[in-house]
Chimera marker file (.cmm) of the C-alpha trace (Angstrom):
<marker_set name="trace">
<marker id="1" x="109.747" y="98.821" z="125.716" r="1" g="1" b="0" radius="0.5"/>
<marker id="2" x="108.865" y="95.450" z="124.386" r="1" g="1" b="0" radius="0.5"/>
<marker id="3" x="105.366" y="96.470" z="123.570" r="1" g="1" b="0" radius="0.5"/>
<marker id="4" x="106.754" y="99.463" z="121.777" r="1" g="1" b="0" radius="0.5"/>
<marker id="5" x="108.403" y="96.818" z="119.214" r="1" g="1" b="0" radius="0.5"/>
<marker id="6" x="105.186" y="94.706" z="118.769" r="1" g="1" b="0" radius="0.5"/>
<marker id="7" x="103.262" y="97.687" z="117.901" r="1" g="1" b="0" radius="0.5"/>
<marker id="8" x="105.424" y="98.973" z="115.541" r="1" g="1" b="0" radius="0.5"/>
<marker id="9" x="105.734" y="95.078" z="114.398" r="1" g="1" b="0" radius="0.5"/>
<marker id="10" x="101.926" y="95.281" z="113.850" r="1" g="1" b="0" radius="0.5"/>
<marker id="11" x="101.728" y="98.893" z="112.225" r="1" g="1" b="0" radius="0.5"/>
<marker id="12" x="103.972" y="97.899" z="109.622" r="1" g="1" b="0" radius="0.5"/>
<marker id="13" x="102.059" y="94.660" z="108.888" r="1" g="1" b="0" radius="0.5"/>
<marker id="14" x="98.764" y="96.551" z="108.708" r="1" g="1" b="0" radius="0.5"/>
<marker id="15" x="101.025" y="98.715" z="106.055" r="1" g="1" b="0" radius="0.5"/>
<marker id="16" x="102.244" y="96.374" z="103.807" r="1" g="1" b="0" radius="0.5"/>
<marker id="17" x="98.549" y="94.739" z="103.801" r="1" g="1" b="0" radius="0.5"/>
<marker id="18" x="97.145" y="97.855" z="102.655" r="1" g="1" b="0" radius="0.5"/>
<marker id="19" x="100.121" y="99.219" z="100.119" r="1" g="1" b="0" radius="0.5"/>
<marker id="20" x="99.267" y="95.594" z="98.544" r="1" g="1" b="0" radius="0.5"/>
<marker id="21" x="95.516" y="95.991" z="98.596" r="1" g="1" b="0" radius="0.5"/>
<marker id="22" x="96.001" y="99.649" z="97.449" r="1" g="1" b="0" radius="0.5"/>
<marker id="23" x="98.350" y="98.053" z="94.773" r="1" g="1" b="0" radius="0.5"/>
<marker id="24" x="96.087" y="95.409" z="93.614" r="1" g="1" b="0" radius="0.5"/>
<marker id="25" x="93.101" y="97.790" z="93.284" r="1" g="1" b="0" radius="0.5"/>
<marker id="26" x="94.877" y="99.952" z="91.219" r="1" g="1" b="0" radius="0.5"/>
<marker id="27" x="96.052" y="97.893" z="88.708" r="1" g="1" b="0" radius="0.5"/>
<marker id="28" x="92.822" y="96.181" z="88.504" r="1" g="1" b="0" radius="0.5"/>
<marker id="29" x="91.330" y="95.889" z="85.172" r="1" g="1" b="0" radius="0.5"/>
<marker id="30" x="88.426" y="97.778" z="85.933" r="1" g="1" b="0" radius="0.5"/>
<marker id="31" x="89.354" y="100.009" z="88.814" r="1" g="1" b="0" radius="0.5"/>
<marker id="32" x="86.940" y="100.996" z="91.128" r="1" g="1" b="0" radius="0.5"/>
<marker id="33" x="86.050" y="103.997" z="93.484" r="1" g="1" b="0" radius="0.5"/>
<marker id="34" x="84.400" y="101.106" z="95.845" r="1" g="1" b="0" radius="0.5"/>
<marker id="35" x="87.150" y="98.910" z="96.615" r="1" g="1" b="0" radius="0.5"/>
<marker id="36" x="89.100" y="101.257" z="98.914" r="1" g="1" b="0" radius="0.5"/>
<marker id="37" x="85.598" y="102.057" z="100.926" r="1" g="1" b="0" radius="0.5"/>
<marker id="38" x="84.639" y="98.473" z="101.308" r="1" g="1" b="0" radius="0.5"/>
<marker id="39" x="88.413" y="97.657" z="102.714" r="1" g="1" b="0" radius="0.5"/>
<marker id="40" x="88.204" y="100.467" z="104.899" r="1" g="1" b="0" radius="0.5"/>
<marker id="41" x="84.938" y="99.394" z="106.020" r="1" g="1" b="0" radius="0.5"/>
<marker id="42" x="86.139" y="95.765" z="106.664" r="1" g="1" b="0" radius="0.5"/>
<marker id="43" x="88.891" y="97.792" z="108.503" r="1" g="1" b="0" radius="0.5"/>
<marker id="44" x="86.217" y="99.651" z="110.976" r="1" g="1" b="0" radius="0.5"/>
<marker id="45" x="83.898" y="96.654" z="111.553" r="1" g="1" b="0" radius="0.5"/>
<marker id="46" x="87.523" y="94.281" z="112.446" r="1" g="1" b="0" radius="0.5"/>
<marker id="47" x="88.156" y="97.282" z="115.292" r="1" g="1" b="0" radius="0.5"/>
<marker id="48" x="84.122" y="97.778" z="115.981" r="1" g="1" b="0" radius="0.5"/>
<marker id="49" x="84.209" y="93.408" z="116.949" r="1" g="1" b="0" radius="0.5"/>
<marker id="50" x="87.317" y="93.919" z="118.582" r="1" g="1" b="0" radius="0.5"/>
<marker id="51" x="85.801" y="96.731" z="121.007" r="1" g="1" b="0" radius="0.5"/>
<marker id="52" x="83.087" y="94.925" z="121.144" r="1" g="1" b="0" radius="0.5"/>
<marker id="53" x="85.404" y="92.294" z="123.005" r="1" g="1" b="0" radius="0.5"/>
<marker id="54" x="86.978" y="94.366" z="125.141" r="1" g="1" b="0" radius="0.5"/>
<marker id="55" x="83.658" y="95.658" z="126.209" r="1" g="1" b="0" radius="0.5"/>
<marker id="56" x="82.416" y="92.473" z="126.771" r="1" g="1" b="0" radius="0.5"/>
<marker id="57" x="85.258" y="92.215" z="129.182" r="1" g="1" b="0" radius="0.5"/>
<marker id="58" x="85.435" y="95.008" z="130.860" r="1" g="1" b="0" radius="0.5"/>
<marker id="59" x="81.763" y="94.636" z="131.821" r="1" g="1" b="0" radius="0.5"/>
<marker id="60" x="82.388" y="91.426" z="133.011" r="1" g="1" b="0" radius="0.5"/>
<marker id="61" x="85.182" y="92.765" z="135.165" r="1" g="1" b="0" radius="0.5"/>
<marker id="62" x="82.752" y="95.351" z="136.868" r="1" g="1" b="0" radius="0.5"/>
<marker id="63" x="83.237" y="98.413" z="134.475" r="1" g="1" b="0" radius="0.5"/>
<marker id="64" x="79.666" y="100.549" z="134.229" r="1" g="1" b="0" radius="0.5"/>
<marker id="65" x="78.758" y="102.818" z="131.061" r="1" g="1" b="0" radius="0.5"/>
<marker id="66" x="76.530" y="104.991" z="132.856" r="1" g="1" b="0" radius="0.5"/>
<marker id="67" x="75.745" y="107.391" z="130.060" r="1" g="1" b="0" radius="0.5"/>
<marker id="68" x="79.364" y="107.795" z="128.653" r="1" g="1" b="0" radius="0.5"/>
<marker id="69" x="79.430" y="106.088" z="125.795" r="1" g="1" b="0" radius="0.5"/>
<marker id="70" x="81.814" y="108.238" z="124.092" r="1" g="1" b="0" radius="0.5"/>
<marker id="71" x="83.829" y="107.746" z="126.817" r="1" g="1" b="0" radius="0.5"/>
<marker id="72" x="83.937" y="104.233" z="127.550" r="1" g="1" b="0" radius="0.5"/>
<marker id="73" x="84.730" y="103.426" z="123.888" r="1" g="1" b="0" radius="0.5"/>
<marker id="74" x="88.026" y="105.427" z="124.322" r="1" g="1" b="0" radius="0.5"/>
<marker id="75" x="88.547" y="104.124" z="127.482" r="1" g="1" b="0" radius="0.5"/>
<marker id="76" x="88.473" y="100.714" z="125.429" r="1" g="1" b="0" radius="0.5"/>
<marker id="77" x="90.314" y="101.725" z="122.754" r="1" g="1" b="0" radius="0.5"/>
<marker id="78" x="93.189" y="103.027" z="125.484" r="1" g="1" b="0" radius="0.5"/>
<marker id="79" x="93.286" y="99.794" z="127.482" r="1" g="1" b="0" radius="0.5"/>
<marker id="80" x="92.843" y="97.652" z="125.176" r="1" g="1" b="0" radius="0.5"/>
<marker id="81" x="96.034" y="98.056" z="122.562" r="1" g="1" b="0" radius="0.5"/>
<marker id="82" x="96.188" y="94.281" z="121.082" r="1" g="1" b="0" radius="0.5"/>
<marker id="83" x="92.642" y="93.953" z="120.736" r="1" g="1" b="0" radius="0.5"/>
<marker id="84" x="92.487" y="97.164" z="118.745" r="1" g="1" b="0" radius="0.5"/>
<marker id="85" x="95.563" y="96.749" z="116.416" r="1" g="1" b="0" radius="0.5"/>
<marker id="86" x="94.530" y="92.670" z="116.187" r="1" g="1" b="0" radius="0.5"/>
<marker id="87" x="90.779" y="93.952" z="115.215" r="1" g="1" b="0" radius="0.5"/>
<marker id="88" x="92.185" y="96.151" z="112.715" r="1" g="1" b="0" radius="0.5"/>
<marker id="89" x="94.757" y="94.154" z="111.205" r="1" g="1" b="0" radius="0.5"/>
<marker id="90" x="92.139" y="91.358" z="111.003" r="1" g="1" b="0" radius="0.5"/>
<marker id="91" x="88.946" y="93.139" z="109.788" r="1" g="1" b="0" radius="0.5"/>
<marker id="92" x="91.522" y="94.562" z="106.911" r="1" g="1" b="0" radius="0.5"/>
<marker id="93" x="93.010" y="91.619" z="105.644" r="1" g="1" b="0" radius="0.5"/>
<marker id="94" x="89.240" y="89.455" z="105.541" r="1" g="1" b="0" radius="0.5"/>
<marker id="95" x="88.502" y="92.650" z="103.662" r="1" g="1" b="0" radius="0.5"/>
<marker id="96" x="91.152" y="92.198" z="101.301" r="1" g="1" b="0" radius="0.5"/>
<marker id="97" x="90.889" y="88.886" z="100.810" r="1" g="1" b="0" radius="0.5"/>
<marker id="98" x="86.777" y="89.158" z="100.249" r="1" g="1" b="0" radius="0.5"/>
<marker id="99" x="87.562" y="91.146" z="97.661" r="1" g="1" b="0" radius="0.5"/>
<marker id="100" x="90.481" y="89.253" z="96.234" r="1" g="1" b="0" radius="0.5"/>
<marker id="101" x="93.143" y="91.624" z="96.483" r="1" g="1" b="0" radius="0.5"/>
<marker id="102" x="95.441" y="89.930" z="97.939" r="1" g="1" b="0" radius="0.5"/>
<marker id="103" x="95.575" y="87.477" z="94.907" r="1" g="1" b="0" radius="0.5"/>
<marker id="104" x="97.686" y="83.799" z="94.667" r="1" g="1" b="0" radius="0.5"/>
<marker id="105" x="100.947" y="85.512" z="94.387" r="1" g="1" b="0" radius="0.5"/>
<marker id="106" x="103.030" y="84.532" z="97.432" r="1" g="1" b="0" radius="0.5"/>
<marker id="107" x="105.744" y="86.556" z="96.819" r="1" g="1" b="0" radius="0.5"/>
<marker id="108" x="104.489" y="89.096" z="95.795" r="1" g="1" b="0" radius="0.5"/>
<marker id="109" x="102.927" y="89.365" z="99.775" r="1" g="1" b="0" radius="0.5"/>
<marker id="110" x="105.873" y="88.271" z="101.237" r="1" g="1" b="0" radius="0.5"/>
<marker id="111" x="107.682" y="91.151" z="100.221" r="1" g="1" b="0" radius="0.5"/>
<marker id="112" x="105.041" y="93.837" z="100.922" r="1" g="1" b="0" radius="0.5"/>
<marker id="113" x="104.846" y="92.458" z="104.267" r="1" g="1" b="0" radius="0.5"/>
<marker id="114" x="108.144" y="92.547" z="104.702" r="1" g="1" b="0" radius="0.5"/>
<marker id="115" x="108.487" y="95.818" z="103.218" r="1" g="1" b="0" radius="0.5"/>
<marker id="116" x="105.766" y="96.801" z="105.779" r="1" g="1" b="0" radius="0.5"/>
<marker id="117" x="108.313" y="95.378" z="108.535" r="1" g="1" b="0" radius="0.5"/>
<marker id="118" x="111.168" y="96.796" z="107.490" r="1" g="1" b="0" radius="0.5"/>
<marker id="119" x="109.827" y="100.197" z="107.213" r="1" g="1" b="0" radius="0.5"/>
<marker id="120" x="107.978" y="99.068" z="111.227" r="1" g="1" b="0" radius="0.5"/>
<marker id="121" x="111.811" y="97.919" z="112.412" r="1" g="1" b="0" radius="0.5"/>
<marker id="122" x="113.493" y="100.904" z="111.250" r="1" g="1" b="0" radius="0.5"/>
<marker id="123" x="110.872" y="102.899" z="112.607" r="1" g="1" b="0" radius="0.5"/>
<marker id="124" x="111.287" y="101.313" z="115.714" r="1" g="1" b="0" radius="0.5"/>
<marker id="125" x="115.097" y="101.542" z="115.475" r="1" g="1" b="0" radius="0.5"/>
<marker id="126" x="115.086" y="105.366" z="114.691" r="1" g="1" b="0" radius="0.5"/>
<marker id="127" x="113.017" y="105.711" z="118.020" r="1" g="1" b="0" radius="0.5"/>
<marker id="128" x="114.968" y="103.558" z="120.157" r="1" g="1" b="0" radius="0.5"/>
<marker id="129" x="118.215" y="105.349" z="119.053" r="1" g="1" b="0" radius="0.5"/>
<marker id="130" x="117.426" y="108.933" z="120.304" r="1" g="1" b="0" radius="0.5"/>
<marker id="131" x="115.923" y="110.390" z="117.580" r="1" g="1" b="0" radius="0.5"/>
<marker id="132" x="112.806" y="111.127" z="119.191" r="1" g="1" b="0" radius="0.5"/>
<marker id="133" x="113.835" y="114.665" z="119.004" r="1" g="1" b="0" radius="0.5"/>
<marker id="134" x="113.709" y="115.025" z="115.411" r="1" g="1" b="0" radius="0.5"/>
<marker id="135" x="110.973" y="117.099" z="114.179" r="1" g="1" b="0" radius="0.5"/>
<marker id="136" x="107.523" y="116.194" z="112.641" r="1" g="1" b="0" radius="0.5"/>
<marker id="137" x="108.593" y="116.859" z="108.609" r="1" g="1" b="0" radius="0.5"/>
<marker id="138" x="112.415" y="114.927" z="109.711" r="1" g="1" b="0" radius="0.5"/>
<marker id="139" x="110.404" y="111.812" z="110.428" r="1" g="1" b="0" radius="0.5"/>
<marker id="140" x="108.005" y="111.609" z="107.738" r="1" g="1" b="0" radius="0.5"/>
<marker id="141" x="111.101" y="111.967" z="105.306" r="1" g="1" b="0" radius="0.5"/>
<marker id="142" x="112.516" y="109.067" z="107.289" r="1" g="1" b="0" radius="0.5"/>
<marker id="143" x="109.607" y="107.017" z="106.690" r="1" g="1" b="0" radius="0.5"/>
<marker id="144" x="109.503" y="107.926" z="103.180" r="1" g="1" b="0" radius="0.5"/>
<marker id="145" x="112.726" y="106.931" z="102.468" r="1" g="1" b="0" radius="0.5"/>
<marker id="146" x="112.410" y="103.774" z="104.243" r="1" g="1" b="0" radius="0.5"/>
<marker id="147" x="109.043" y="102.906" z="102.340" r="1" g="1" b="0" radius="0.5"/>
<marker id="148" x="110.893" y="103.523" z="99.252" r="1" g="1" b="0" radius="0.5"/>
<marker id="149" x="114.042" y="100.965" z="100.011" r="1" g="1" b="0" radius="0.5"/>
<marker id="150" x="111.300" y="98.323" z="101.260" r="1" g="1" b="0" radius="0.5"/>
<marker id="151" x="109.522" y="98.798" z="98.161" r="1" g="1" b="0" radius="0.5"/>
<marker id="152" x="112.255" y="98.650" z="95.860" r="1" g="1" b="0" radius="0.5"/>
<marker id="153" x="113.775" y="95.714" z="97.479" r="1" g="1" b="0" radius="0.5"/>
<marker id="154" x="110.857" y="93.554" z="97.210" r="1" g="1" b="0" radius="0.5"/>
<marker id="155" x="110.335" y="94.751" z="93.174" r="1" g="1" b="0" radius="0.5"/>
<marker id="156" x="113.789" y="93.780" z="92.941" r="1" g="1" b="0" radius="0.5"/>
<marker id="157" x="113.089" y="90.650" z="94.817" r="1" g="1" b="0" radius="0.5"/>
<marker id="158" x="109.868" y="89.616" z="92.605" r="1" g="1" b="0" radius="0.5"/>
<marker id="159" x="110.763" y="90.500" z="89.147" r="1" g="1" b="0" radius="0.5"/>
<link id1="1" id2="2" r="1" g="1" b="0" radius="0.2"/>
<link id1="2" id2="3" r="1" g="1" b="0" radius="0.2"/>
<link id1="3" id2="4" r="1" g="1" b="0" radius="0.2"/>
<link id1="4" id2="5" r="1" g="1" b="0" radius="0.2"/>
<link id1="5" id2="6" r="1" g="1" b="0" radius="0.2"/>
<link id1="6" id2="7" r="1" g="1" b="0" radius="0.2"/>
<link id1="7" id2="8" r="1" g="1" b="0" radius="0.2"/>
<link id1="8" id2="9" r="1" g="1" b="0" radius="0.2"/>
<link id1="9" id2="10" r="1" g="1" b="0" radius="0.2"/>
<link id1="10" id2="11" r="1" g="1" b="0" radius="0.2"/>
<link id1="11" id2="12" r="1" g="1" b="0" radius="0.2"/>
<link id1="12" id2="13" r="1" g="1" b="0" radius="0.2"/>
<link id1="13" id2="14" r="1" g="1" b="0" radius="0.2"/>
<link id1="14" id2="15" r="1" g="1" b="0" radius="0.2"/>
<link id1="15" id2="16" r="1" g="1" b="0" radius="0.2"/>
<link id1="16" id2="17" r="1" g="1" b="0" radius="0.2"/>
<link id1="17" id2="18" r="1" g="1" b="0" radius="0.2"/>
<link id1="18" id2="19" r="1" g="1" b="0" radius="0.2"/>
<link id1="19" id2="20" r="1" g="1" b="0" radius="0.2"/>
<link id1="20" id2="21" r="1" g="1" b="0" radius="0.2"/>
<link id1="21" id2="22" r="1" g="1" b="0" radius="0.2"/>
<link id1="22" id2="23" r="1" g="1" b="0" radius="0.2"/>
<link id1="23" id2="24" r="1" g="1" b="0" radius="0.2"/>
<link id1="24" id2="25" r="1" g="1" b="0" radius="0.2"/>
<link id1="25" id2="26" r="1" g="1" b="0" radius="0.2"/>
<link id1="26" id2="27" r="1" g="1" b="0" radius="0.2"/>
<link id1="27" id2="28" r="1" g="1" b="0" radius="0.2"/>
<link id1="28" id2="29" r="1" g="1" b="0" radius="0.2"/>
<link id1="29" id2="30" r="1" g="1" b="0" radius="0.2"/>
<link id1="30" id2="31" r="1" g="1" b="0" radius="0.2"/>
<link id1="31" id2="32" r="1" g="1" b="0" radius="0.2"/>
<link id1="32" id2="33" r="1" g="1" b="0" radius="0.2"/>
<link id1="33" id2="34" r="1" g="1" b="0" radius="0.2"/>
<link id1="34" id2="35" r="1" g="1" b="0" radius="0.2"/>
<link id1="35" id2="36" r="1" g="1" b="0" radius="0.2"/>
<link id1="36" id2="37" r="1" g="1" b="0" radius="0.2"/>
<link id1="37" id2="38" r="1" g="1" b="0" radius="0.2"/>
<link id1="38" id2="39" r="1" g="1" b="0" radius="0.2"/>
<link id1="39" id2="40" r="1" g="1" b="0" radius="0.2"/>
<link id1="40" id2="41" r="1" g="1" b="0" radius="0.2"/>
<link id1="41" id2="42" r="1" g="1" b="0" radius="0.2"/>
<link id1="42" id2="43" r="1" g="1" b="0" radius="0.2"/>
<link id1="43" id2="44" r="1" g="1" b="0" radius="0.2"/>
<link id1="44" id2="45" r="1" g="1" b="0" radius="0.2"/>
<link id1="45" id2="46" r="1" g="1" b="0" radius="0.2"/>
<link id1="46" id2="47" r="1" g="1" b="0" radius="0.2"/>
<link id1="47" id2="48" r="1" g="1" b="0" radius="0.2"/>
<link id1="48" id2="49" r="1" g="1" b="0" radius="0.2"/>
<link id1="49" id2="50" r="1" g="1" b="0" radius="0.2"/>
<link id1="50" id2="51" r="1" g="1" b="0" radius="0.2"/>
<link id1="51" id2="52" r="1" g="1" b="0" radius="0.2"/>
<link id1="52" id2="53" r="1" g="1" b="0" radius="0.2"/>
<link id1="53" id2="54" r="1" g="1" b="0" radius="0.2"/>
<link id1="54" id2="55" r="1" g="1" b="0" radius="0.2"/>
<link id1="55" id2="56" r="1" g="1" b="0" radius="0.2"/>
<link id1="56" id2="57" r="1" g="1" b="0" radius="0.2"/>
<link id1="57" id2="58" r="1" g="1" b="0" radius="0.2"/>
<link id1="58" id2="59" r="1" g="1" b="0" radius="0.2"/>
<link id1="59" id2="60" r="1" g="1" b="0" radius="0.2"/>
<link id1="60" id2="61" r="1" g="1" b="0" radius="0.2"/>
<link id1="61" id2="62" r="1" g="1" b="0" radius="0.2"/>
<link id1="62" id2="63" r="1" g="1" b="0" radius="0.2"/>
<link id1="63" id2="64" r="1" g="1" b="0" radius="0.2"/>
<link id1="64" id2="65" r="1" g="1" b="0" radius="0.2"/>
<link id1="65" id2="66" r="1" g="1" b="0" radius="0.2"/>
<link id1="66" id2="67" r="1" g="1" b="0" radius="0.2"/>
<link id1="67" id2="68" r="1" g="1" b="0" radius="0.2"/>
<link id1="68" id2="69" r="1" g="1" b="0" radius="0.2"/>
<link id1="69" id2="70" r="1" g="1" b="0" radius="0.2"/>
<link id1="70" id2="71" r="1" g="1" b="0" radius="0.2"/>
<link id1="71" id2="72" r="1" g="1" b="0" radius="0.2"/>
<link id1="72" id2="73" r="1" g="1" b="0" radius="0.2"/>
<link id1="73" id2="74" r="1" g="1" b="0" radius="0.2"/>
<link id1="74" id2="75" r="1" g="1" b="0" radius="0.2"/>
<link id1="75" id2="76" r="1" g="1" b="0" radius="0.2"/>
<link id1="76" id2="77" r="1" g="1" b="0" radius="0.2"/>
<link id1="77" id2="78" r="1" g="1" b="0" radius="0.2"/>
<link id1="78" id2="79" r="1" g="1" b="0" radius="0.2"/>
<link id1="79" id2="80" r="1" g="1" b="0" radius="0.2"/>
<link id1="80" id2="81" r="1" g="1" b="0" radius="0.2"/>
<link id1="81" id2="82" r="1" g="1" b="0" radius="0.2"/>
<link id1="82" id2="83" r="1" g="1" b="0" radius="0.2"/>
<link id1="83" id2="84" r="1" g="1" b="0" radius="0.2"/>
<link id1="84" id2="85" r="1" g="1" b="0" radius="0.2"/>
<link id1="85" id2="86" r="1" g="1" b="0" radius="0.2"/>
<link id1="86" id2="87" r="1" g="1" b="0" radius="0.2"/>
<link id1="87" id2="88" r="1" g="1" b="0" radius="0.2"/>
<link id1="88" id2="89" r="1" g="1" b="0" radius="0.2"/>
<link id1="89" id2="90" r="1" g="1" b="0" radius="0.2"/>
<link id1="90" id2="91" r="1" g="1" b="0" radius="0.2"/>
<link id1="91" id2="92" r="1" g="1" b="0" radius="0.2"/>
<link id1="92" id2="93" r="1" g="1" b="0" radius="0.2"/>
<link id1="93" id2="94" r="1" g="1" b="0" radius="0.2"/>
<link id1="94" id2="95" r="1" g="1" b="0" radius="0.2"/>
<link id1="95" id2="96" r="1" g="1" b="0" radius="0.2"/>
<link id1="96" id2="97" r="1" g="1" b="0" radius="0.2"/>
<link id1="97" id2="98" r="1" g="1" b="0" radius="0.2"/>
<link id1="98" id2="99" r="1" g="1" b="0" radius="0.2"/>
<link id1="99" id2="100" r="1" g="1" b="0" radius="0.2"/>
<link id1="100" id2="101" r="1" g="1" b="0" radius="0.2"/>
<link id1="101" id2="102" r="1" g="1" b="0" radius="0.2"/>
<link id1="102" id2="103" r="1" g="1" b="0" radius="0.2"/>
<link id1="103" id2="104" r="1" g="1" b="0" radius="0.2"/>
<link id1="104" id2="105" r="1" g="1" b="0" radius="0.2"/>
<link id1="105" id2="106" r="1" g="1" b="0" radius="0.2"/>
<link id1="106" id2="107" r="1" g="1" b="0" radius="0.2"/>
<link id1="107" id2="108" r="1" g="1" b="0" radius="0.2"/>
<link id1="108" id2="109" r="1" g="1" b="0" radius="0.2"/>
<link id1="109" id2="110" r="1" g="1" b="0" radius="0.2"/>
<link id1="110" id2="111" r="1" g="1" b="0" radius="0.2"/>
<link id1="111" id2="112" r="1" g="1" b="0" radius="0.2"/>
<link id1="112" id2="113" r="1" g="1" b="0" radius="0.2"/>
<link id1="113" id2="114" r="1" g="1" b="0" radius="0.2"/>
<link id1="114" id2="115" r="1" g="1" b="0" radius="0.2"/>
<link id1="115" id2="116" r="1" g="1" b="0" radius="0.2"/>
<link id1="116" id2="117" r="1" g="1" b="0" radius="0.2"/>
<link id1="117" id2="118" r="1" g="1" b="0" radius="0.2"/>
<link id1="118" id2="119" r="1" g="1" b="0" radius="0.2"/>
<link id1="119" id2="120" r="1" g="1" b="0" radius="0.2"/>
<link id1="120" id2="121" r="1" g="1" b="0" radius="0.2"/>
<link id1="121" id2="122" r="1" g="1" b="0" radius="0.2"/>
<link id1="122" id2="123" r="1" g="1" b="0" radius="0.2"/>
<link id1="123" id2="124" r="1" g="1" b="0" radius="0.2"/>
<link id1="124" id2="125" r="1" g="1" b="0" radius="0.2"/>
<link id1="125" id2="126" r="1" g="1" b="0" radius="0.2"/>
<link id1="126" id2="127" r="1" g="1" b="0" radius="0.2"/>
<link id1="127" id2="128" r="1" g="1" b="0" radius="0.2"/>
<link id1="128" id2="129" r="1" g="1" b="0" radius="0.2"/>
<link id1="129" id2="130" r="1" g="1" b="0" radius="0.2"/>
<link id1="130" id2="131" r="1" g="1" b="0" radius="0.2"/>
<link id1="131" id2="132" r="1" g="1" b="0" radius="0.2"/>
<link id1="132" id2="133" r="1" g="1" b="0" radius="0.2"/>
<link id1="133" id2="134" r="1" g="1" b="0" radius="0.2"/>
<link id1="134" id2="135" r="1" g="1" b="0" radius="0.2"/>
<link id1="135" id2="136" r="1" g="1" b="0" radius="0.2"/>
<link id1="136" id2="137" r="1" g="1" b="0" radius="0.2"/>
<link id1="137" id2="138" r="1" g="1" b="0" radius="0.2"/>
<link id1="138" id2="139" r="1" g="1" b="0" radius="0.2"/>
<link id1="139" id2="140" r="1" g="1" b="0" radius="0.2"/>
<link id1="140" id2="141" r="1" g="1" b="0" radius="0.2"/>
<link id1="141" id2="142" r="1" g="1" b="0" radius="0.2"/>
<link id1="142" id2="143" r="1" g="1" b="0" radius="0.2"/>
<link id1="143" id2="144" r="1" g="1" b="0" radius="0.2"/>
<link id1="144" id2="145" r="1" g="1" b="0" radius="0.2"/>
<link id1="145" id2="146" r="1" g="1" b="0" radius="0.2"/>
<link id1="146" id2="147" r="1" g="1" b="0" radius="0.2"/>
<link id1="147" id2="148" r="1" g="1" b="0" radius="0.2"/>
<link id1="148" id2="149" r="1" g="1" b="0" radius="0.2"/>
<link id1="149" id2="150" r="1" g="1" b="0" radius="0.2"/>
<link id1="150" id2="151" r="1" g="1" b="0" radius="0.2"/>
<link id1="151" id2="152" r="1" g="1" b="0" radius="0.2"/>
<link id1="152" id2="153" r="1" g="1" b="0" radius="0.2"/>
<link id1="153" id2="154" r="1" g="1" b="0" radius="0.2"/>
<link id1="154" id2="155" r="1" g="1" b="0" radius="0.2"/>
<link id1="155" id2="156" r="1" g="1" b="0" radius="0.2"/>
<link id1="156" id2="157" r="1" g="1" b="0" radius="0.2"/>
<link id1="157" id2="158" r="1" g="1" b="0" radius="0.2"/>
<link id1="158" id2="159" r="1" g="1" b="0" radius="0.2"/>
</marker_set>
C-alpha cells in the first residue's frame, strides 16, 4: 500500500512540472509549436536512460533477450516502477529547465508542485477510501475538480 502513495506522490509531481511547463510555454512571448515536442522528448529519452538502467541490471542479474525485445522492454518497464517514474520525472524537468520554463520564480513552482500533490494525495485518498468503484467519467470529474482547487489555491497563494 505504501508504494501505492509514492506513486501517486510522483504522478502528481510529474503533473505540476508539466501544468507549469505547459503554463510557461503558453504565455511565452513568442509561443511555439516546438516547445511541447522537445519537453516531451526530454520526457522519452529520461524513461529511454532509465530502461536503459534497468536493463543494464537485469542482464547483470542473468536475464537473456533472446529475440524479444518488445518484450523485455515491458518486462522492464513492469519491474522496474521507480526507475521508470524517476526517468520520467527527471528527463522532464532537465527538459524544462533546458528550455527555461521553469523560470526564477520560486513560488510560483512551489505551488504548482504542490498543486500537483494535492491533486496526487487526494487521488490517493479517494482510492484508499473505497471509491474504487466509482466509474471511469466519476473519477475524471474528481480529478478535475481537484486540479481546479490546487490551481486556484496556489493563484491565490502567488498573486
Amino acid at each position: 500500500m505504501r508504494w501505492l502513495h509514492t506513486e501517486y506522490l510522483l504522478k502528481g509531481l510529474y503533473l505540476g512540472l508539466l501544468a507549469l511547463a505547459g503554463w510557461r510555454a503558453a504565455t511565452a512571448p513568442t509561443p511555439s509549436w516546438q516547445t511541447p515536442v522537445l519537453v516531451t522528448a526530454s520526457s522519452f529519452a529520461g524513461l529511454a536512460l532509465a530502461l536503459a538502467v534497468a536493463a543494464f541490471g537485469k542482464l547483470r542479474e542473468g536475464y537473456r533477450i533472446k529475440g524479444r525485445l518488445l518484450a523485455f522492454v515491458l518486462f522492464l518497464s513492469l519491474e522496474s516502477p521507480t526507475l521508470v517514474y524517476a526517468g520520467i520525472l527527471l528527463g522532464t524537468a532537465a527538459g524544462a529547465l533546458a528550455l527555461h520554463l521553469v523560470g526564477d520564480d520560486a513560488r510560483l513552482l512551489a505551488a504548482t508542485l504542490g498543486g500537483g500533490v494535492a491533486v496526487a494525495r487526494g487521488r490517493s485518498s479517494a482510492s484508499g477510501a473505497g471509491w474504487g468503484s466509482w466509474s471511469l467519467p466519476g473519477r475524471v470529474e474528481a480529478d478535475r475538480r481537484l486540479a481546479m482547487v490546487s490551481l486556484s489555491a496556489g493563484r491565490l497563494r502567488i498573486q
